[in-house]
Structures are given as structure tokens and as C-alpha cells.
PDB file of N, CA, C and O in Angstrom, chain B, residues numbered from 101:
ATOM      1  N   UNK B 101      -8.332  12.422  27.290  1.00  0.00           N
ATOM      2  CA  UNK B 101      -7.031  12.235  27.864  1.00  0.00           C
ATOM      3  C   UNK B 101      -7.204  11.849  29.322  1.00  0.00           C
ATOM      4  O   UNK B 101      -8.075  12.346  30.035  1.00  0.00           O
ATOM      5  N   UNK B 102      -6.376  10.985  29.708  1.00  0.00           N
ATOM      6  CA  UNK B 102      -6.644   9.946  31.214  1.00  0.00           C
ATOM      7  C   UNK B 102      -5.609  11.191  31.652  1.00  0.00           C
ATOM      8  O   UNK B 102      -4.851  12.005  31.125  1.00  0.00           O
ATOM      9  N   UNK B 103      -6.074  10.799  32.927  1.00  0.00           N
ATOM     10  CA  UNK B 103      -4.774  11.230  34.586  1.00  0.00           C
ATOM     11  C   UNK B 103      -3.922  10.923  34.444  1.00  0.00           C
ATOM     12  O   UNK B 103      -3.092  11.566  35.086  1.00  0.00           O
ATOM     13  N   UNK B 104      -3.390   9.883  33.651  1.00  0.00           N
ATOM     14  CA  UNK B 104      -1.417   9.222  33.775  1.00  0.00           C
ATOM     15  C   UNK B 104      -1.320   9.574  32.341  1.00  0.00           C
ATOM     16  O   UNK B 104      -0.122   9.473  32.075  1.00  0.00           O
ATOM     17  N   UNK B 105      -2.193  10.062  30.911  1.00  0.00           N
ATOM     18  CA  UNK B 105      -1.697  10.234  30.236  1.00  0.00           C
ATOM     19  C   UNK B 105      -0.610  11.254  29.813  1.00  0.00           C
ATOM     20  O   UNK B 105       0.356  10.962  29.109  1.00  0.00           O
ATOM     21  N   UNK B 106      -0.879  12.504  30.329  1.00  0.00           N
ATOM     22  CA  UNK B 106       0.655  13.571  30.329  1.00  0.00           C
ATOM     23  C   UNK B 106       1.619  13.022  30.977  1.00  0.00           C
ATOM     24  O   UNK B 106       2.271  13.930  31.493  1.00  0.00           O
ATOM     25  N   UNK B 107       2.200  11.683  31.306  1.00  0.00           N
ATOM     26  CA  UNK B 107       3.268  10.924  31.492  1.00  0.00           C
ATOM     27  C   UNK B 107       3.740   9.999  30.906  1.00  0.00           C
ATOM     28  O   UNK B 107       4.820   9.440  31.100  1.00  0.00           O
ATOM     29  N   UNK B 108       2.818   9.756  30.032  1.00  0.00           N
ATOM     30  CA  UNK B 108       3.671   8.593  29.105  1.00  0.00           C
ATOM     31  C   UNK B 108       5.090   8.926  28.181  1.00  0.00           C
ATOM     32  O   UNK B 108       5.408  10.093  27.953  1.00  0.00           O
ATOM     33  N   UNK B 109       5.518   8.314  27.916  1.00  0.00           N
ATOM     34  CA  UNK B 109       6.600   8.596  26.928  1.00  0.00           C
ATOM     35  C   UNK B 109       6.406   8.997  25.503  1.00  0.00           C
ATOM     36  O   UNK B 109       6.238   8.044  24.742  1.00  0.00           O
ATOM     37  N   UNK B 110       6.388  10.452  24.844  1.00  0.00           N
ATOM     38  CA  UNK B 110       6.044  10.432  23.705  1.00  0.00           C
ATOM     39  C   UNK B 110       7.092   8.864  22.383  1.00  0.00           C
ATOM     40  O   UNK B 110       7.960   8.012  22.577  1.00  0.00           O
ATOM     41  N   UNK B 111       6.297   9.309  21.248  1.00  0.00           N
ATOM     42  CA  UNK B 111       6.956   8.219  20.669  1.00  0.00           C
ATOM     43  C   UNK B 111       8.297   9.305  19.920  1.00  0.00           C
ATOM     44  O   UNK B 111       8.008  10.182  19.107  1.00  0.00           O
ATOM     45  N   UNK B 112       9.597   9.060  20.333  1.00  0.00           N
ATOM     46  CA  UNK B 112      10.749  10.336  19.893  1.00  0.00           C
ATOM     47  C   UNK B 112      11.057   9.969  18.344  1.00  0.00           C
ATOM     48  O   UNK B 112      11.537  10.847  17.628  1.00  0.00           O
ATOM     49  N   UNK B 113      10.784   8.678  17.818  1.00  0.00           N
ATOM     50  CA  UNK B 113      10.964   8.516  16.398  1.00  0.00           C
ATOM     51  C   UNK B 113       9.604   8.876  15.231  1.00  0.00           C
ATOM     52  O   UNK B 113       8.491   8.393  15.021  1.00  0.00           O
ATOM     53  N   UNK B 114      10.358   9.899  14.704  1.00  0.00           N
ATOM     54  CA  UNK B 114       9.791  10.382  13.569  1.00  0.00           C
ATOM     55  C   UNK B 114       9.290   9.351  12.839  1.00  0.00           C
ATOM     56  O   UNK B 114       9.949   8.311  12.809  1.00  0.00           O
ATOM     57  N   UNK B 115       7.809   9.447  11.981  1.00  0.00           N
ATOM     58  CA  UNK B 115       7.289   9.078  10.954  1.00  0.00           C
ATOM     59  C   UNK B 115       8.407   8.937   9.895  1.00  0.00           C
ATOM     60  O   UNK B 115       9.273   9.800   9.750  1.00  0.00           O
ATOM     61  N   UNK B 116       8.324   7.478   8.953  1.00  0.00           N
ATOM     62  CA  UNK B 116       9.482   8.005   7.898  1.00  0.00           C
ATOM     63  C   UNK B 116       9.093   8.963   6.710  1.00  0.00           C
ATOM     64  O   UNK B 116       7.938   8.883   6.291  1.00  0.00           O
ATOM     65  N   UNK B 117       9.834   9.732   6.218  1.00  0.00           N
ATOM     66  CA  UNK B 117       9.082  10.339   4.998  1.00  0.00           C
ATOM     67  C   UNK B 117       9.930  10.060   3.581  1.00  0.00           C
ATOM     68  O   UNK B 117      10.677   9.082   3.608  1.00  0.00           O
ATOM     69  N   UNK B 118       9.889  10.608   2.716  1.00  0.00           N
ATOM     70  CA  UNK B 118       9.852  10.038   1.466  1.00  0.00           C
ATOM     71  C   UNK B 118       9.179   9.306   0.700  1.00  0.00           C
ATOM     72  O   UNK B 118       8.023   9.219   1.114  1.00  0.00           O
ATOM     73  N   UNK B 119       9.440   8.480  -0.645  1.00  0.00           N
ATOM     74  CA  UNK B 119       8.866   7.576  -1.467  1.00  0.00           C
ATOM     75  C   UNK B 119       8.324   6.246  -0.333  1.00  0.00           C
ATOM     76  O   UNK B 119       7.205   5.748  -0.467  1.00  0.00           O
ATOM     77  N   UNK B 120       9.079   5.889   0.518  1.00  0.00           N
ATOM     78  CA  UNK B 120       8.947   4.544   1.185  1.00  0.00           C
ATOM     79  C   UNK B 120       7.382   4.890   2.310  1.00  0.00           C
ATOM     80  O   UNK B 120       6.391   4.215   2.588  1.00  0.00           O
ATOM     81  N   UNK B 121       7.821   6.184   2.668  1.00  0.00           N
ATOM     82  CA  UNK B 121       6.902   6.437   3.656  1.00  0.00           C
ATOM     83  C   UNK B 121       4.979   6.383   2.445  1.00  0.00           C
ATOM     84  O   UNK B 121       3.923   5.982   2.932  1.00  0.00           O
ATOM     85  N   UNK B 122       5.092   6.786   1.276  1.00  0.00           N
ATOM     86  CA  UNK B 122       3.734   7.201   0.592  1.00  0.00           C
ATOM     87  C   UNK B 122       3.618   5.262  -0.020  1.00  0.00           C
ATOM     88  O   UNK B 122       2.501   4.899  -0.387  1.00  0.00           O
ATOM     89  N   UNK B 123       4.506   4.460  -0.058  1.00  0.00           N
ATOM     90  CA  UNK B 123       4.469   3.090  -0.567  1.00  0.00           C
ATOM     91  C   UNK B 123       3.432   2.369   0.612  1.00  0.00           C
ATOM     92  O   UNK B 123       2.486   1.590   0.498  1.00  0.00           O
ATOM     93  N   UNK B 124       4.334   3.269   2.244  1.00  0.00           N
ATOM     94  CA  UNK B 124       3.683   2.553   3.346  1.00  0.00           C
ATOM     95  C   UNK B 124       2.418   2.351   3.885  1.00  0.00           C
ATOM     96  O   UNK B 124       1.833   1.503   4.560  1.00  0.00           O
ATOM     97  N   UNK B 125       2.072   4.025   3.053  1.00  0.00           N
ATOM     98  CA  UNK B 125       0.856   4.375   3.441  1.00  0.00           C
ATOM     99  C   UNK B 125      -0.237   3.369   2.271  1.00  0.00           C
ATOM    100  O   UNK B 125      -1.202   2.616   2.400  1.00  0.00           O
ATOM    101  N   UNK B 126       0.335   3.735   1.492  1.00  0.00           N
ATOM    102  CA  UNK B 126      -0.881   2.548   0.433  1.00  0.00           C
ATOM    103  C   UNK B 126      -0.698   1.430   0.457  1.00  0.00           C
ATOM    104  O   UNK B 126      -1.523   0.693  -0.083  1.00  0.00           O
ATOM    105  N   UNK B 127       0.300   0.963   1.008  1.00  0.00           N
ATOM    106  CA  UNK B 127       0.350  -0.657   1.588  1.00  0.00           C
ATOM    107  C   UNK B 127      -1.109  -1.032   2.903  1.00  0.00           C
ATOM    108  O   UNK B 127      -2.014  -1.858   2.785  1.00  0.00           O
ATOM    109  N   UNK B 128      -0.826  -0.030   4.110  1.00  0.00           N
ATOM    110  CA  UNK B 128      -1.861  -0.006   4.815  1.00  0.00           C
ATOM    111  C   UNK B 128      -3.112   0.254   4.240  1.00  0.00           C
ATOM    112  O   UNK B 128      -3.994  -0.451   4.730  1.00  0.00           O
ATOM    113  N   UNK B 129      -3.510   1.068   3.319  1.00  0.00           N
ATOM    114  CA  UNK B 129      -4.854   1.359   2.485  1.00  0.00           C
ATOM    115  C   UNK B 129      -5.424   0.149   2.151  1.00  0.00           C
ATOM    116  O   UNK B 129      -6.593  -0.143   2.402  1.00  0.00           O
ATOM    117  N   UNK B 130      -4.313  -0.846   1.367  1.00  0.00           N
ATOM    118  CA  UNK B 130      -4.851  -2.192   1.319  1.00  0.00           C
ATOM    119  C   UNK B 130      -6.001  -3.150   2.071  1.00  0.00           C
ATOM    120  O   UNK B 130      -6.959  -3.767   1.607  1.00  0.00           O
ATOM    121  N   UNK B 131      -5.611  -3.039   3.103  1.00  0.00           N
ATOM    122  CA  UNK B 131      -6.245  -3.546   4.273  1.00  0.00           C
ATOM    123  C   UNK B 131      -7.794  -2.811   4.463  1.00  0.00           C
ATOM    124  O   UNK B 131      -8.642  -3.485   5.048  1.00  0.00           O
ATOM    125  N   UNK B 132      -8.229  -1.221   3.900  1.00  0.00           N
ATOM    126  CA  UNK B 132      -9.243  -0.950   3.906  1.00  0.00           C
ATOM    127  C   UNK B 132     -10.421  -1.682   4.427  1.00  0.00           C
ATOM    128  O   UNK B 132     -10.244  -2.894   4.305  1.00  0.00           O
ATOM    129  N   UNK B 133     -11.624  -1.363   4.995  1.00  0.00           N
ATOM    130  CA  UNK B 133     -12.552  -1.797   4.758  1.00  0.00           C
ATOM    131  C   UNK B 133     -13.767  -1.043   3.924  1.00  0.00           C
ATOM    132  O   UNK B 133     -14.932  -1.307   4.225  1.00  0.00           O
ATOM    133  N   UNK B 134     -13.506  -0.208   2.992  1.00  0.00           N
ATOM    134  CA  UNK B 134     -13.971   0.153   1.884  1.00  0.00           C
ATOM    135  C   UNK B 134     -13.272  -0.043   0.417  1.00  0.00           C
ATOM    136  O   UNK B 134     -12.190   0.469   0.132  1.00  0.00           O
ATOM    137  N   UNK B 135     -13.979  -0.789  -0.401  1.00  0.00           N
ATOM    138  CA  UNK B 135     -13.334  -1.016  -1.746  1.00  0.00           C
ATOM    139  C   UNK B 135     -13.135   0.207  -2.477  1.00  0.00           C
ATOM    140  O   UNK B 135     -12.278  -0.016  -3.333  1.00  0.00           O
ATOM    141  N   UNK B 136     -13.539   1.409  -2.531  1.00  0.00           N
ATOM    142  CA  UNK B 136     -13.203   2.169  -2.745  1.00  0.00           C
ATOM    143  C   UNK B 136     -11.773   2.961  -2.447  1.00  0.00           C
ATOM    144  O   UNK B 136     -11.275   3.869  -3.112  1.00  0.00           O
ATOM    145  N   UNK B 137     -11.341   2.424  -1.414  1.00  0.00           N
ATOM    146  CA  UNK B 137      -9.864   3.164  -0.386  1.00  0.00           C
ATOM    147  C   UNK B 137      -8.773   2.623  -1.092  1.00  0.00           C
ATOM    148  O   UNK B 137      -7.679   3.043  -1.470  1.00  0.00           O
ATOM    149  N   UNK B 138      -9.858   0.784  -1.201  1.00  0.00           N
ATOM    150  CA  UNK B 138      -8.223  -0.082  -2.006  1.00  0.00           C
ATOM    151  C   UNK B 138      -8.002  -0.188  -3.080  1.00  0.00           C
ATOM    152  O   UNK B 138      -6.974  -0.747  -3.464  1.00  0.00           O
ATOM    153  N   UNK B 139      -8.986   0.363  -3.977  1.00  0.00           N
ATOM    154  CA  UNK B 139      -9.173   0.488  -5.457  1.00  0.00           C
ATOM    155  C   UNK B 139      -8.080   1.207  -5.880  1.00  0.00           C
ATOM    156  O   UNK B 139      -7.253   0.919  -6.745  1.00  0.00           O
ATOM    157  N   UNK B 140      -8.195   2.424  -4.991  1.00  0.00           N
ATOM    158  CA  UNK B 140      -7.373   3.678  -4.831  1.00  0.00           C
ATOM    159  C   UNK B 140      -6.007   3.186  -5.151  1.00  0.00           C
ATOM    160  O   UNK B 140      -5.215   3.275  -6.090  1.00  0.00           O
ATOM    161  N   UNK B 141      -6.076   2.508  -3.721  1.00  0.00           N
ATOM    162  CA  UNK B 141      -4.568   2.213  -3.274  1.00  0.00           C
ATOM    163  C   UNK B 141      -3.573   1.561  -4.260  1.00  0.00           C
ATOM    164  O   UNK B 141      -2.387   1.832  -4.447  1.00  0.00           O
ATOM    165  N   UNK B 142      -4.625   0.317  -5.040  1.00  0.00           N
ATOM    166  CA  UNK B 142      -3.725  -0.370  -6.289  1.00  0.00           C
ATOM    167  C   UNK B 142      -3.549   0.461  -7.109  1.00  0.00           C
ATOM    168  O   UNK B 142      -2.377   0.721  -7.383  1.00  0.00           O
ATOM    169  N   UNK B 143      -4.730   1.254  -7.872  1.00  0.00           N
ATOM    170  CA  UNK B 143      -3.891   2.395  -8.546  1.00  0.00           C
ATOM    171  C   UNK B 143      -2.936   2.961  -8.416  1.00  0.00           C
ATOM    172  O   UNK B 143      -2.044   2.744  -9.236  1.00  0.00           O
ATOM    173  N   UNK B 144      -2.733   3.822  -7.453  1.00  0.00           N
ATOM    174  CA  UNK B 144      -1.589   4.316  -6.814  1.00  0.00           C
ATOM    175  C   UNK B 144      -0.498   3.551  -6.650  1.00  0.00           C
ATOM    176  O   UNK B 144       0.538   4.196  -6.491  1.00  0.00           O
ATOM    177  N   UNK B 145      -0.405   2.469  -6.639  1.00  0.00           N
ATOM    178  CA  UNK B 145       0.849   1.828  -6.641  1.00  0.00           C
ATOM    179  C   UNK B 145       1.156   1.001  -7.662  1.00  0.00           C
ATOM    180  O   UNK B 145       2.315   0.587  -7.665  1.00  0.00           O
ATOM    181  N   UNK B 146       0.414   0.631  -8.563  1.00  0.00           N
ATOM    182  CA  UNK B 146       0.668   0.007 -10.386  1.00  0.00           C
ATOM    183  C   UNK B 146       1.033   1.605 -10.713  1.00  0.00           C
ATOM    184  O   UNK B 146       1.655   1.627 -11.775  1.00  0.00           O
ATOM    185  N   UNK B 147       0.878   2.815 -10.223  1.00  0.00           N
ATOM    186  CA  UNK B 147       1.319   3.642 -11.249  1.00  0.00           C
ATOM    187  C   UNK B 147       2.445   4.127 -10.701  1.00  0.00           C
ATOM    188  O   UNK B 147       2.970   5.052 -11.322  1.00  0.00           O
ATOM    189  N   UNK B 148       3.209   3.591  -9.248  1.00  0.00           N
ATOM    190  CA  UNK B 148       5.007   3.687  -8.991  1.00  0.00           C
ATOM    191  C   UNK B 148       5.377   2.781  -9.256  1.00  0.00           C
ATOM    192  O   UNK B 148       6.566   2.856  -8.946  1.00  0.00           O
ATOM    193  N   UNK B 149       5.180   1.729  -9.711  1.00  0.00           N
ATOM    194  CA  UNK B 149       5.821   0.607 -11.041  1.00  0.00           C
ATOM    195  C   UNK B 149       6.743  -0.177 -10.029  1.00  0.00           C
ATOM    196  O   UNK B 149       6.465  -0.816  -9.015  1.00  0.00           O
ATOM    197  N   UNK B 150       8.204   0.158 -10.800  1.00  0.00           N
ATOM    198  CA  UNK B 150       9.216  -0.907  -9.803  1.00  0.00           C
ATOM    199  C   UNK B 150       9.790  -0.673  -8.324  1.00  0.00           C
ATOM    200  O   UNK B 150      10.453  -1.444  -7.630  1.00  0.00           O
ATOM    201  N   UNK B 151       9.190   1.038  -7.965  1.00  0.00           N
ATOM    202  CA  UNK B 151       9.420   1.668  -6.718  1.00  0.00           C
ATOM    203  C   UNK B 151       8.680   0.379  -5.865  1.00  0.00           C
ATOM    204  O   UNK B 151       9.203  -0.325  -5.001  1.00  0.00           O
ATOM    205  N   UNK B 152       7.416   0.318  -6.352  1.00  0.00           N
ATOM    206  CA  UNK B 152       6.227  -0.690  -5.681  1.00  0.00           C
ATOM    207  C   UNK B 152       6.779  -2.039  -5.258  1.00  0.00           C
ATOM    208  O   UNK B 152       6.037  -2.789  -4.624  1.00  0.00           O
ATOM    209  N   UNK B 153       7.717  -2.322  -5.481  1.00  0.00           N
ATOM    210  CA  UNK B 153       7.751  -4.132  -5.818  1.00  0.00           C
ATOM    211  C   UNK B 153       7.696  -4.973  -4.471  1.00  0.00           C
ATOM    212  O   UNK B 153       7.323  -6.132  -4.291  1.00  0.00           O
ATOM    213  N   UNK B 154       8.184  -4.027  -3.581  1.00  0.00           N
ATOM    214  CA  UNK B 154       7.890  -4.590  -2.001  1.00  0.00           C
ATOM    215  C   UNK B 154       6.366  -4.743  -1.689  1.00  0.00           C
ATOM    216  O   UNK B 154       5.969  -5.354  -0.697  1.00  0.00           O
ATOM    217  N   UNK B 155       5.567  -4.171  -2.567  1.00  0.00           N
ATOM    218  CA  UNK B 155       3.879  -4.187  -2.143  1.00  0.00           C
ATOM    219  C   UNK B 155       3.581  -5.101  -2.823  1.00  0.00           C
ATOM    220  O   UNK B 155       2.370  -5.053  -3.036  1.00  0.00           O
ATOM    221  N   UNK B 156       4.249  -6.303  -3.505  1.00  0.00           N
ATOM    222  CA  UNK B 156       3.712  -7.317  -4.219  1.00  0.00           C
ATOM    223  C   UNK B 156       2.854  -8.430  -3.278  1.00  0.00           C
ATOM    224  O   UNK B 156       1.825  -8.881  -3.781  1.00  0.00           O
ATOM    225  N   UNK B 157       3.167  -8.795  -2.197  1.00  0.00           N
ATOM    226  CA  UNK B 157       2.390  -9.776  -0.960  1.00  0.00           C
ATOM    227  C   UNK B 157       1.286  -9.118  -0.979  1.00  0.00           C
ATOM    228  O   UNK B 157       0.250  -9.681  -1.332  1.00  0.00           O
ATOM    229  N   UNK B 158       1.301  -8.027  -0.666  1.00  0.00           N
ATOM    230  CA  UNK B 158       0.007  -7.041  -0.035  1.00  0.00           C
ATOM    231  C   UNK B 158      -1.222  -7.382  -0.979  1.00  0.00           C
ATOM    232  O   UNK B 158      -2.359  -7.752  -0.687  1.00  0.00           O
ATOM    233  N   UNK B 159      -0.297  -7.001  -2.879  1.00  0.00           N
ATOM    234  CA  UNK B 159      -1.349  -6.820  -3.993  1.00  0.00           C
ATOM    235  C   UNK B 159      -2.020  -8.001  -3.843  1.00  0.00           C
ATOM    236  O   UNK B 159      -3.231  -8.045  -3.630  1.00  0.00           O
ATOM    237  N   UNK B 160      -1.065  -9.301  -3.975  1.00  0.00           N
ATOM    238  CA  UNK B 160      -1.169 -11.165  -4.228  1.00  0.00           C
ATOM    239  C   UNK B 160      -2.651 -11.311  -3.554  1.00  0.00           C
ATOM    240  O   UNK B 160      -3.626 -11.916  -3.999  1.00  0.00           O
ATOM    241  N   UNK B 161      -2.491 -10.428  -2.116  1.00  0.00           N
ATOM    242  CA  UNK B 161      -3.798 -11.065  -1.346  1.00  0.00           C
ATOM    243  C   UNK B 161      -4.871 -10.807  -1.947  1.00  0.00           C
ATOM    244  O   UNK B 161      -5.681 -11.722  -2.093  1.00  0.00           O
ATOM    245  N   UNK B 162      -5.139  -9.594  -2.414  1.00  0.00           N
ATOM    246  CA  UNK B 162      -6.724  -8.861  -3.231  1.00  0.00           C
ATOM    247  C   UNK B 162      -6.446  -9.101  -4.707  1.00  0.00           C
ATOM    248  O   UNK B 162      -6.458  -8.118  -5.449  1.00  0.00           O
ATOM    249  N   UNK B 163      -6.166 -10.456  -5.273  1.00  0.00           N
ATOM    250  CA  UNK B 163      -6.265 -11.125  -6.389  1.00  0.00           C
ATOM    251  C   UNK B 163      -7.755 -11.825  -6.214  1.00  0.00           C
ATOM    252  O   UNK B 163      -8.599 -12.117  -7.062  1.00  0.00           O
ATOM    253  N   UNK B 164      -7.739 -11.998  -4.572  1.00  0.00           N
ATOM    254  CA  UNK B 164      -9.538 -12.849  -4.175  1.00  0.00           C
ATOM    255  C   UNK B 164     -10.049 -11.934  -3.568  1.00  0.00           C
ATOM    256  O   UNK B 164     -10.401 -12.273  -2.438  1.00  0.00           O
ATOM    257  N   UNK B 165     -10.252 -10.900  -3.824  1.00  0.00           N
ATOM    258  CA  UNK B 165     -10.970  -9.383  -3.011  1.00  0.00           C
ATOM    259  C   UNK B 165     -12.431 -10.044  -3.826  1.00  0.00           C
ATOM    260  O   UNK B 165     -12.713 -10.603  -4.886  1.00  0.00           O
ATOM    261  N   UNK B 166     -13.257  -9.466  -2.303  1.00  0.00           N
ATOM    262  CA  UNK B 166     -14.698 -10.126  -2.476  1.00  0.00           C
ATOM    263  C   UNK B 166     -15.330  -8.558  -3.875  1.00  0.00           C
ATOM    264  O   UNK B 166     -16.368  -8.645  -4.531  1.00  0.00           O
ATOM    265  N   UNK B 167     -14.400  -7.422  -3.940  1.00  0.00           N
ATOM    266  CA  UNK B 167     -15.519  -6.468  -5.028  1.00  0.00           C
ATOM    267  C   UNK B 167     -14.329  -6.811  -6.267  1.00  0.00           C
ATOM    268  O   UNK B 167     -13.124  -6.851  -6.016  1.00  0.00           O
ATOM    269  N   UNK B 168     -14.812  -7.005  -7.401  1.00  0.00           N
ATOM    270  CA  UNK B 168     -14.009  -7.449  -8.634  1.00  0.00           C
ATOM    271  C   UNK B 168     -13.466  -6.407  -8.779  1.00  0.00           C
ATOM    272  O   UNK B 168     -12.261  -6.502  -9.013  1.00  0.00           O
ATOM    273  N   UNK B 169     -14.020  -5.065  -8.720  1.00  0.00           N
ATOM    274  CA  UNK B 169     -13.000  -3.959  -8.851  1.00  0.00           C
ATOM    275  C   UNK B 169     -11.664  -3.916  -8.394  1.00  0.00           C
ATOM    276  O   UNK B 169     -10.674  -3.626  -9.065  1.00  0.00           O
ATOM    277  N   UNK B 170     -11.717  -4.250  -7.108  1.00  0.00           N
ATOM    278  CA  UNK B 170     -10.590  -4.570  -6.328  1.00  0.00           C
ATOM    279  C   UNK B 170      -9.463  -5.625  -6.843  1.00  0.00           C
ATOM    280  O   UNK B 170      -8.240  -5.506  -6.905  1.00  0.00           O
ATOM    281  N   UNK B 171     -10.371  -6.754  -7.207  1.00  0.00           N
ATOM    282  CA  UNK B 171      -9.318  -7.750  -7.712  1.00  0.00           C
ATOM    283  C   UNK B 171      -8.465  -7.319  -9.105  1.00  0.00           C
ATOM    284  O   UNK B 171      -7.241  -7.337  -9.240  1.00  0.00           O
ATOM    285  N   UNK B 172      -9.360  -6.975  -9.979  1.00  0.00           N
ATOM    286  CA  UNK B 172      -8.893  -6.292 -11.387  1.00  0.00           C
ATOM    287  C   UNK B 172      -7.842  -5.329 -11.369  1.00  0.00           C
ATOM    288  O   UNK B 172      -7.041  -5.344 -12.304  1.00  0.00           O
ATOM    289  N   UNK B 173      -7.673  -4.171 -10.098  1.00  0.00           N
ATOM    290  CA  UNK B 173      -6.909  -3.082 -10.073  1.00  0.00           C
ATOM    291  C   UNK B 173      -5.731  -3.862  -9.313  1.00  0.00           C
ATOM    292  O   UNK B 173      -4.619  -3.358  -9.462  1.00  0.00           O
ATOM    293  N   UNK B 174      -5.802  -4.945  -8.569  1.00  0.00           N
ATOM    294  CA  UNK B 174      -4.322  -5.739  -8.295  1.00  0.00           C
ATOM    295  C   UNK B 174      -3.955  -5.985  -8.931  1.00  0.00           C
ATOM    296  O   UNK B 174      -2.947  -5.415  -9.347  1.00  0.00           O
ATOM    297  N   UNK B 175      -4.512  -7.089  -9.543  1.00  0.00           N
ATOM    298  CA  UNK B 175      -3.755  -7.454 -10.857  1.00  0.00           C
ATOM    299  C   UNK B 175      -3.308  -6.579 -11.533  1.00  0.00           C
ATOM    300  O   UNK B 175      -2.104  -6.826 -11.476  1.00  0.00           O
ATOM    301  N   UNK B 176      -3.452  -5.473 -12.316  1.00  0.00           N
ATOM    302  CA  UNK B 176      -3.161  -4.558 -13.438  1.00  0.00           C
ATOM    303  C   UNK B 176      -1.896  -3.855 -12.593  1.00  0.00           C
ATOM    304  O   UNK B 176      -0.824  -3.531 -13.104  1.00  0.00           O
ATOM    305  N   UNK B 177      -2.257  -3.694 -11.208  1.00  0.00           N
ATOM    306  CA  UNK B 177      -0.743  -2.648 -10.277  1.00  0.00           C
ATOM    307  C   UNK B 177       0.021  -4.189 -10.248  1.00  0.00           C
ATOM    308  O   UNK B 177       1.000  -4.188 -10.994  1.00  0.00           O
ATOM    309  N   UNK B 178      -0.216  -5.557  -9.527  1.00  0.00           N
ATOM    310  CA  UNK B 178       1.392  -6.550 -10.062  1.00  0.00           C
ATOM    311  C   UNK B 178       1.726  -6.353 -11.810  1.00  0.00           C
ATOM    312  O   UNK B 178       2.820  -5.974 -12.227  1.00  0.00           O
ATOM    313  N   UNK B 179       0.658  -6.664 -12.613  1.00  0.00           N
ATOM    314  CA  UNK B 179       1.422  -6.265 -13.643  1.00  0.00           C
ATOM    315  C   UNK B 179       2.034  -5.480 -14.237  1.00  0.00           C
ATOM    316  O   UNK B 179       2.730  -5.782 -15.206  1.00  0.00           O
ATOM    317  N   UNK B 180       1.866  -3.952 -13.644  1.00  0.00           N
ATOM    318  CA  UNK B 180       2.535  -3.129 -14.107  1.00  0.00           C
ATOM    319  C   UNK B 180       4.223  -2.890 -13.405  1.00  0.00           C
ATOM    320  O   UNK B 180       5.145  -2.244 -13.903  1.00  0.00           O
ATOM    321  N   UNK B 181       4.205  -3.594 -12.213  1.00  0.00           N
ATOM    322  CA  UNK B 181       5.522  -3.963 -11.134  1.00  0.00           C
ATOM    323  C   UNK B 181       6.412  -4.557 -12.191  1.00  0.00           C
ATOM    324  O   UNK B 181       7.377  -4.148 -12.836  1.00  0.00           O
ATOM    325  N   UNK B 182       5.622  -5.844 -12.114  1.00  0.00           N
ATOM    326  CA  UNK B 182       6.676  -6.681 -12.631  1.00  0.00           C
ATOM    327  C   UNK B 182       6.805  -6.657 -14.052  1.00  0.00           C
ATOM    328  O   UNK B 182       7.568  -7.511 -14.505  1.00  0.00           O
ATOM    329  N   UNK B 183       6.147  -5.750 -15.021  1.00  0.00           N
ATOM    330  CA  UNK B 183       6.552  -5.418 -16.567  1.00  0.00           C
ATOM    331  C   UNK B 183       7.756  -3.871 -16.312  1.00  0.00           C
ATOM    332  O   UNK B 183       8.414  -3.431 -17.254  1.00  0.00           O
ATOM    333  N   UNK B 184       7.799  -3.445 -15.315  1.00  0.00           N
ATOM    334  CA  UNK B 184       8.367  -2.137 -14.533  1.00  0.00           C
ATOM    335  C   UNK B 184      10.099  -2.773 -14.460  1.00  0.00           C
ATOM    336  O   UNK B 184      11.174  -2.302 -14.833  1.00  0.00           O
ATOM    337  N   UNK B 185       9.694  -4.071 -13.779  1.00  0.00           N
ATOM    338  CA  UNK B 185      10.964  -4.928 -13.192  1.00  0.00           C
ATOM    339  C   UNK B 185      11.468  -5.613 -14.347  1.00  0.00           C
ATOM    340  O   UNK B 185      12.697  -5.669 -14.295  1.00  0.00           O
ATOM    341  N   UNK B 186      11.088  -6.042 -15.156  1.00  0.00           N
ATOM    342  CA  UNK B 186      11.345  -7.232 -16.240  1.00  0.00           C
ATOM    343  C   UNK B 186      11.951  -5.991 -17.287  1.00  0.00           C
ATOM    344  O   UNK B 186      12.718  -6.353 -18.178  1.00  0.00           O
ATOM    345  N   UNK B 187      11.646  -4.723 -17.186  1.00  0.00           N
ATOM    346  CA  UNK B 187      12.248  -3.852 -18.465  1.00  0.00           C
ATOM    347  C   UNK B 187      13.496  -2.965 -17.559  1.00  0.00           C
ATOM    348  O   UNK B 187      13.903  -1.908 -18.041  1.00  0.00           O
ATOM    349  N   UNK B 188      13.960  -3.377 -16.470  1.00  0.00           N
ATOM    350  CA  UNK B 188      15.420  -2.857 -16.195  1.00  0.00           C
ATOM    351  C   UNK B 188      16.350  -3.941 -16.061  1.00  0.00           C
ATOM    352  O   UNK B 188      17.536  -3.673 -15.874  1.00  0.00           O
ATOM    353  N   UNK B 189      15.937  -5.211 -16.139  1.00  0.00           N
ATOM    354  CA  UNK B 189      16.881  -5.964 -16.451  1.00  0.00           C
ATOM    355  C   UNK B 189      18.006  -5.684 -17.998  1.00  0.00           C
ATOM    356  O   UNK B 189      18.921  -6.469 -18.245  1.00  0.00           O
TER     357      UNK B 189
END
């Protein structure tokens, strides 16, 4: 901790919490630099289905993830989105 740091302005807005806040967090997981973190992360979000559907850009990108694991578990979390989305119509 610096000399001017006990003066800064804390940040007064709360973290969000709920469903959106655990979507946000595995949205950022994405970005990992362990395939293991993002493996995770697509799991975790092919298995909140149509909650997920805002994480569809995120998934699109690790369709070309350099570990196939990675690419395979995107694909299977968009498909489970959009078979999620296509059965509440």
C-alpha cells in the first residue's frame, strides 16, 4: 500500500450478485490462460442452458481454442444454449 493510497476513493458500487453475476464470472474464465479454467468454464455454462445465451460471443471465440478440449466443450455449451432456446419457443 503507497502513501496516497488511504485516499483514494473506495469503489461504493457493489459487485453484482445473482445468476448474472456467476454467468459473469465464467464469461471472464473464458479468457483463462489455462485450458483447464476454460474447459471448466464451458461446462459450467452449456449446463445453465438458455440463462447462458448472452455468453454465446465469448463461446464462438474458443470454437479455434489452440487445446481441442477447449474447442469441443464450446461447442457442446453453444449447443446446449441454443437447443435450451429453440425448445421455449
Amino acid at each position: 500500500m503507497g502513501l496516497f493510497d488511504m485516499f483514494k476513493k473506495k469503489d461504493a458500487t457493489p459487485p453484482p450478485a445473482g445468476p448474472d453475476a456467476e454467468l459473469s464470472a465464467l464469461v471472464a474464465k473464458l479468457k483463462d490462460a489455462d485450458p483447464k479454467v476454460r474447459l471448466d468454464a464451458c461446462v459450467r455454462i452449456g449446463a445453465m442452458k438458455a440463462r447462458a445465451a448472452s455468453a454465446r460471443p465469448a463461446l464462438e471465440e474458443l470454437i479455434i481454442d489452440p487445446d481441442g478440449d477447449v474447442c469441443l466443450a464450446a461447442a457442446e455449451a453453444m449447443s446446449a444454449i441454443l437447443r435450451a432456446i429453440d425448445t421455449k419457443r
